[in-house]
C-alpha positions in Angstrom: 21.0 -17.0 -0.6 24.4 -16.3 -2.7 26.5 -18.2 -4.6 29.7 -17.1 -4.4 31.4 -20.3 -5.9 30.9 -18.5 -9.2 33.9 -16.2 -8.1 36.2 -18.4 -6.4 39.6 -16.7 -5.1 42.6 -17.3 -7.4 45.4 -19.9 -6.6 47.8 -18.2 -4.5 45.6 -15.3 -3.4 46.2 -14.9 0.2 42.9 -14.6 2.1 44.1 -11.5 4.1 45.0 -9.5 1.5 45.1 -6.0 2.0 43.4 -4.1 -1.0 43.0 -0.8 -1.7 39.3 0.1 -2.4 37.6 3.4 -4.4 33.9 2.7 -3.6 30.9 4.9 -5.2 28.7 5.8 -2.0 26.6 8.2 -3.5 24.6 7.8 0.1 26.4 7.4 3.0 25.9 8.9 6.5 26.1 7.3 9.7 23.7 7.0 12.8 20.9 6.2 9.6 19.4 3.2 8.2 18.3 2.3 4.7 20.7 3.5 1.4 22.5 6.1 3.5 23.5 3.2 6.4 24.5 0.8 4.2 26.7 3.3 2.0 28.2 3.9 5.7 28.4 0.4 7.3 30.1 -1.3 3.8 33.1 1.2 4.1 33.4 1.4 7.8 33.5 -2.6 8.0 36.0 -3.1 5.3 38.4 -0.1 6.5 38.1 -1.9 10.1 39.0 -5.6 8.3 42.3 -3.9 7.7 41.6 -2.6 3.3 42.3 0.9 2.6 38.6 2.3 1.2 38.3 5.5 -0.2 35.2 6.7 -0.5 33.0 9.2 -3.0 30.1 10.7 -1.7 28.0 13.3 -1.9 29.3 16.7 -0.4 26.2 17.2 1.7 27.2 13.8 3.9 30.5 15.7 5.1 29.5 17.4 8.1 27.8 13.8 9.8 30.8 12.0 8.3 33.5 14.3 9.9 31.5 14.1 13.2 31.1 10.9 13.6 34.7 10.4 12.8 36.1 13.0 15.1 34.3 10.7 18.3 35.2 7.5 16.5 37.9 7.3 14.3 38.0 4.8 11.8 41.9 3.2 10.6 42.1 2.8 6.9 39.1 4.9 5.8 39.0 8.4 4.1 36.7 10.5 1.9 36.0 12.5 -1.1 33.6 14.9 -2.0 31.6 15.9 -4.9 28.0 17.4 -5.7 26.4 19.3 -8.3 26.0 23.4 -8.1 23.5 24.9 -6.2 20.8 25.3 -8.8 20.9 21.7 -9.5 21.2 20.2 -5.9 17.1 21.7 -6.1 16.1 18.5 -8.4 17.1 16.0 -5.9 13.8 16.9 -3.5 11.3 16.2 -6.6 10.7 12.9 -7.6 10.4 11.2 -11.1 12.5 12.5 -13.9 14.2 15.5 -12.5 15.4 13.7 -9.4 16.6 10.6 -11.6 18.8 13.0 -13.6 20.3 14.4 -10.9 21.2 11.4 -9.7 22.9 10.6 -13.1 24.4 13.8 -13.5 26.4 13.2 -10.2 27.3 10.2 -11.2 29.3 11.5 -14.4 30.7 14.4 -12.1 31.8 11.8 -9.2 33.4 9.5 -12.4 35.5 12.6 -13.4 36.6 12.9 -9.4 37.2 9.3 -9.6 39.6 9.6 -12.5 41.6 12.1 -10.6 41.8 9.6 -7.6 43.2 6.5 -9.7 45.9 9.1 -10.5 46.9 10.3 -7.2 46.8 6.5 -6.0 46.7 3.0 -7.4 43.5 0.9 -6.5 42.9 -2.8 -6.7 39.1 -2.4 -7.0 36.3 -0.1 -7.7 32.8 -1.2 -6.1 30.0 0.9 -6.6 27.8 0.7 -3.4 24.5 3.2 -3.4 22.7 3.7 -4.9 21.5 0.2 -5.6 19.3 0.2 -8.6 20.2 -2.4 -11.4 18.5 0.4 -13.9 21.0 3.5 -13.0 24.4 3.6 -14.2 27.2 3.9 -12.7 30.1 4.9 -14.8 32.8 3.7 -12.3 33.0 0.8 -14.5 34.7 2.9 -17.4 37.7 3.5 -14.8 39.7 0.5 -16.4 39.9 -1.3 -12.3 37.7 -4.3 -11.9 34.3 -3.4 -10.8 31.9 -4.7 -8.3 28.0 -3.4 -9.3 26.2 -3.5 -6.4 24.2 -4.8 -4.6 21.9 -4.0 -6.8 17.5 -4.2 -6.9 14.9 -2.9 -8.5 13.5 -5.7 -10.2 11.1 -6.9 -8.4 7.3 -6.0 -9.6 4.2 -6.3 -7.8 1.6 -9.5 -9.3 -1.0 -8.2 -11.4 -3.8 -9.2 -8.9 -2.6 -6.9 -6.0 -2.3 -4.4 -8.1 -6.1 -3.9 -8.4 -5.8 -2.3 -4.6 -3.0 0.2 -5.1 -4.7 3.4 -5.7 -4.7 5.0 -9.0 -1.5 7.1 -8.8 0.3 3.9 -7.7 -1.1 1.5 -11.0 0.3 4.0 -13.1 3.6 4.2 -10.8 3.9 0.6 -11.4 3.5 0.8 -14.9 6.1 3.4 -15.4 8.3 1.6 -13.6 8.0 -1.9 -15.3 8.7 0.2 -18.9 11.9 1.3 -16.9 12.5 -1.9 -16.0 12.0 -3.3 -19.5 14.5 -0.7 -21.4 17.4 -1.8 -19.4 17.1 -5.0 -21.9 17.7 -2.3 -24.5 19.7 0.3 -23.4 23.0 0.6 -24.7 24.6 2.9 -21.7 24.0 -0.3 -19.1 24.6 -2.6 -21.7 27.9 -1.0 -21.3 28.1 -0.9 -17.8 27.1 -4.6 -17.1 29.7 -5.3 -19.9 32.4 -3.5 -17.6 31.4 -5.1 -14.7 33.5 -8.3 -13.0 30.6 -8.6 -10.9 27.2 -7.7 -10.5 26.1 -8.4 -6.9 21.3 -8.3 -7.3 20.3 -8.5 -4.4 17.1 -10.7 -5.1 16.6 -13.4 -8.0 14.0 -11.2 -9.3 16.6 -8.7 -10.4 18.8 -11.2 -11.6 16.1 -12.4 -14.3 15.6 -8.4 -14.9 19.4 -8.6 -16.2 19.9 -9.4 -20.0 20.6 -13.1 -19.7 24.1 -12.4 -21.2 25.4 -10.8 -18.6 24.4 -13.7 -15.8 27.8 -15.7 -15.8 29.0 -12.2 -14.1 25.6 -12.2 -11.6 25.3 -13.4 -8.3 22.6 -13.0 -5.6 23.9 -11.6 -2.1 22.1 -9.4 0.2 23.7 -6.0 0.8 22.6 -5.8 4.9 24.3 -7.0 7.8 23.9 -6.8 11.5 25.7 -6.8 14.9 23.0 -9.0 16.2 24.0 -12.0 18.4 22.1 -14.7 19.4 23.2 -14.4 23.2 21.8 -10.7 22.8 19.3 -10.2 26.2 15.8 -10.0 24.8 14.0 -7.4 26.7 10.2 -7.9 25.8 7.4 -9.3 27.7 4.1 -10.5 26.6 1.6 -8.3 29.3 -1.2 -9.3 30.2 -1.7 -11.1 26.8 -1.2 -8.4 24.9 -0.1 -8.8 21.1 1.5 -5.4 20.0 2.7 -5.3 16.2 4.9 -3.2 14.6 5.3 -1.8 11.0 8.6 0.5 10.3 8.7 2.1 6.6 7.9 5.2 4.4 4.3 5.0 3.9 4.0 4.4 0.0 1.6 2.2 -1.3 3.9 -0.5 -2.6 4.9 -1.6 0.9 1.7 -2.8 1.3 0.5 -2.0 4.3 -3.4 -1.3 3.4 -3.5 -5.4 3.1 -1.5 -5.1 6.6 -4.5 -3.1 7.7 -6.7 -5.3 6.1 -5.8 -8.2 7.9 -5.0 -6.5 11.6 -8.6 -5.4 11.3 -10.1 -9.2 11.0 -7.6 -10.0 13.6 -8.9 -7.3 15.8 -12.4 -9.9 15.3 -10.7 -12.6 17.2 -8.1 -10.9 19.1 -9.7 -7.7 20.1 -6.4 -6.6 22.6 -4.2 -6.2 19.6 -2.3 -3.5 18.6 -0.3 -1.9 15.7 2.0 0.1 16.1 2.8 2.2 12.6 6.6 4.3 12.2 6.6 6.0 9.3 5.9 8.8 6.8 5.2 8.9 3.4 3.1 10.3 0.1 0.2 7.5 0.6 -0.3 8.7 4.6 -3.5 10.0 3.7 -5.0 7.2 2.1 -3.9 4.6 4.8 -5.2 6.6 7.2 -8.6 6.4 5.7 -8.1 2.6 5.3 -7.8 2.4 8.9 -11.0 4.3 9.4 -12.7 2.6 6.7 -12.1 -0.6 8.5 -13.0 0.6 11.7 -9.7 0.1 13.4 -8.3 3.5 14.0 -8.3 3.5 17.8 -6.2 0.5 17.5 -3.4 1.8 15.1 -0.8 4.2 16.4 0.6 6.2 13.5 4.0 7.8 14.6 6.6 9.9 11.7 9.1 8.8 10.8 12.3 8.4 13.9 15.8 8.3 14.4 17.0 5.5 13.5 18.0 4.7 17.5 14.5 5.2 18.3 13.1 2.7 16.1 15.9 0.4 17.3 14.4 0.9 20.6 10.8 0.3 19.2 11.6 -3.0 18.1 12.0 -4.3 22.0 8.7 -2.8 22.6 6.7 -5.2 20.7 6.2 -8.7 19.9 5.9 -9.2 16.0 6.3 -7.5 13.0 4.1 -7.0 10.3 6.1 -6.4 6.5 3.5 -6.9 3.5 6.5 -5.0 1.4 5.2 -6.3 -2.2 8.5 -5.1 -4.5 10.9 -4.4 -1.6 14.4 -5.1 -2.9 16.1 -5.0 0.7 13.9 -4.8 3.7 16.6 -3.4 5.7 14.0 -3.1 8.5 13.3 -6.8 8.3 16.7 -7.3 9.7 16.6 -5.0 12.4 13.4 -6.8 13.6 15.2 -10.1 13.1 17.9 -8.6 15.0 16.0 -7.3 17.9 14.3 -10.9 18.5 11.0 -10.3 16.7 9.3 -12.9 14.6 8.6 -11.7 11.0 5.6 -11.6 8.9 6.0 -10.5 5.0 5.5 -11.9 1.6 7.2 -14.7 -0.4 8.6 -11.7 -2.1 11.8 -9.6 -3.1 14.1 -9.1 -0.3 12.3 -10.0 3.1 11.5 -13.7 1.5 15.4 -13.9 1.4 15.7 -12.8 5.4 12.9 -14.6 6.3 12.5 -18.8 6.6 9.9 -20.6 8.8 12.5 -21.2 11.8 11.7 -16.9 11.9 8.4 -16.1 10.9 5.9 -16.4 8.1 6.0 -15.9 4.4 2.5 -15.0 2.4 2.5 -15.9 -1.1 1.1 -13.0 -3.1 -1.4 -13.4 -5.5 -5.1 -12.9 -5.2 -5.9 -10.1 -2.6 -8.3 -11.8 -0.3 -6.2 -15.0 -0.1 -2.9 -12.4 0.6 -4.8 -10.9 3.4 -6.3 -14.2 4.8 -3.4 -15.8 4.8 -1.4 -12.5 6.6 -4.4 -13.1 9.3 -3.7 -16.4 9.9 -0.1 -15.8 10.4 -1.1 -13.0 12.8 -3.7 -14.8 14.6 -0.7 -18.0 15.1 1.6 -16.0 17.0 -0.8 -13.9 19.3 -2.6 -17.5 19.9 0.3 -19.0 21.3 3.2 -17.1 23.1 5.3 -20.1 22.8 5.1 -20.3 18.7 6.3 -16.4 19.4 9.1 -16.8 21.6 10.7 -19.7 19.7 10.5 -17.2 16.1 11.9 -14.8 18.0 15.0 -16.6 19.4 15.3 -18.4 15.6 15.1 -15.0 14.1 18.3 -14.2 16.3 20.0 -17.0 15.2 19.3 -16.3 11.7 20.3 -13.1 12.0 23.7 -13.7 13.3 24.3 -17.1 11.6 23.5 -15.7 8.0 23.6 -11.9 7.8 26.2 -10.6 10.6 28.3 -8.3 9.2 31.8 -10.3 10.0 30.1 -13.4 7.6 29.5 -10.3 4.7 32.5 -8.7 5.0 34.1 -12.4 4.6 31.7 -12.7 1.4 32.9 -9.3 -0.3 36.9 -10.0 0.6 36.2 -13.3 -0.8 34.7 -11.6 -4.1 37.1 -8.7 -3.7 40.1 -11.4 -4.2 38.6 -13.1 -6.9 38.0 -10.4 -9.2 41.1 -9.0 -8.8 42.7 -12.2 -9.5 40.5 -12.5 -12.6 42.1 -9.2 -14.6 45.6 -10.6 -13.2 44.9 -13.9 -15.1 43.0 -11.9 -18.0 46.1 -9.3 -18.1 
């Protein structure tokens, strides 16, 4: 999963150290999962380990930042602001090139705030947490402090095969984005950055081999998501009356793969006619999966509900008795650690960041390739747990184990100090 022998702490460095940390959270906002929790849940954890973090963030996170720190105050952490004028905070709802340049327009802004920090206040370490993409800059690594990158994705690509079912729009998506991919090889600006960097934290191997190979003595693999799972945690769920009821949670976008989801709940429908999914979600390919669904004949069984809180879909998860992730360039798959989390056996691809989460002890792993095998062998996996409740119960108390053994947040704080230290010591050494 990580290797974080390749930044052992310095002689002498005490493991408790208290640092002082500037971290880059361009999202960040509590009571919310994806990007914005984990910009939220890095800097609360490490101000509650006992470091100072001071953290940059968009201006438009204050008001849910100052509320949820007026009910619960957090020792050790404050905040900065910065955003873009008005005219400019419009590119950030359009997608593509305009909201990519925002994005890296507020990261030269937020570098020039972060200059001003450094000389108000010394910092052992600048980490630059959200966003995570291994393609976008982040010019914290000019500040002169040793930088952590990450964790960073993006690599990942879908197999040539499975593209043949995205629709049109998304083959061409996919192509863009594998160019994208491609120029980071070549592009001086992360050249630079990667150069900068003491370490660049990818959150899948995929993304490591999406790195210029010269950069890779300052790479290691380590997920970015952590839980407060426990494996003593009460499972509330109940197989009724034999019921099967599966879950998918993400935007609905054609790269998460849920039309071979589809695919294969309908030909588990065949054999298991009391089936149900259950789908949370919204996205730009809603349209189109909702005609998969009807195209397969399975759209009485399906129930499509927007996107929820993120409490509600916590809830969710103890409503049902398996999840379904068919996420084909996911670099994360924060969601596949919630379900983990909340006792639920997992069923994905051998791919990107769910195939780091997920082992056999927890659920199934589909390895992609051609479509009808992918969405045979996602049937099979189905069709195993809502044969046998006993297969489904032991996933789901191994996928609390997991959870809590490998990925609670008290083991990945431990990893970052550990990095933290090691860094630091590094430009001591170096200096």
């Amino acid at each position: 999963m990580d290797d974080m022998t390749r930044f052992p702490a310095g002689p002498g460095v005490h493991a408790r150290r208290r640092l002082r940390i500037l971290m880059s959270a361009y999202a960040c906002e509590p009571h919310q999962g994806s990007e914005p929790g984990i910009g939220w849940h890095w800097a609360t954890r490490l101000a509650r380990a006992g470091h100072q973090v001071r953290v940059l963030t968009r201006a438009n996170n204050r008001d849910a930042i100052e509320s949820a720190l007026a009910t619960t105050p957090v020792p050790n952490l404050s905040f900065a602001y910065y955003d873009l004028p008005e005219w400019m905070r419009r590119w950030k709802n359009h997608a593509g090139l305009a909201a990519r340049l925002y994005y890296l327009l507020w990261q030269w802004g937020a570098y020039g705030v972060a200059r001003r920090l450094c000389r108000e206040s010394r910092f052992d370490v600048a980490h630059h947490i959200t966003f995570g993409v291994f393609r976008h800059p982040s010019f914290m690594a000019f500040l002169g402090l040793p930088f952590v990158f990450g964790p960073v994705g993006g690599g990942e690509t879908a197999p040539a095969p499975l593209r043949r079912t995205f629709p049109l729009r998304g083959y061409l998506i996919d192509l863009v984005r594998d160019l994208a991919n491609w120029v980071v090889r070549v592009d001086p600006l992360m050249a630079a950055v990667f150069r900068r960097t003491s370490a660049t934290l990818c959150k899948t191997a995929e993304t490591l081999h999406s790195i210029p190979p010269r950069f890779h003595d300052r790479c290691v693999v380590q997920v970015e998501l952590g839980t407060d799972g426990h494996p003593g945690a009460a499972r509330l769920r109940r197989r009724e009356n034999g019921s099967f009821r599966l879950l998918y949670v993400g935007r609905l976008v054609y790269w998460k793969g849920l039309h071979l989801g589809l695919m294969a709940f309908a030909r588990l429908r065949a054999i298991q006619p009391w089936a149900t999914l259950t789908v949370v979600g919204s996205g730009p390919d809603e349209a189109w999966l909702h005609d998969v669904a009807r195209r397969l004949g399975i759209g009485e069984a399906v129930n499509w509900i927007p996107r929820l809180e993120h409490a509600a879909v916590m809830r969710a998860y103890l409503r049902h008795d398996a999840f379904l992730f068919p996420s084909l360039h996911d670099s994360s798959g924060n969601v596949v650690l919630e379900a983990l989390s909340s006792g639920l056996p997992v069923v994905c691809l051998d791919a990107g960041g769910p195939a780091v989460l997920v082992d056999p002890s927890c659920g199934f792993k589909v390895r992609p390739g051609d479509p009808q095998q992918v969405v045979e062998d996602l049937t099979r996996s189905l069709a195993a747990l809502a044969r046998d409740p006993a297969l489904m119960r032991d996933m789901g108390d191994a996928a609390l184990r997991r959870a809590w053994e490998h990925f609670s947040w008290t083991h990945q704080v431990s990893r970052m100090e550990q990095l933290y230290l090691s860094v630091c010591a590094g430009t001591q050494r170096a200096g």
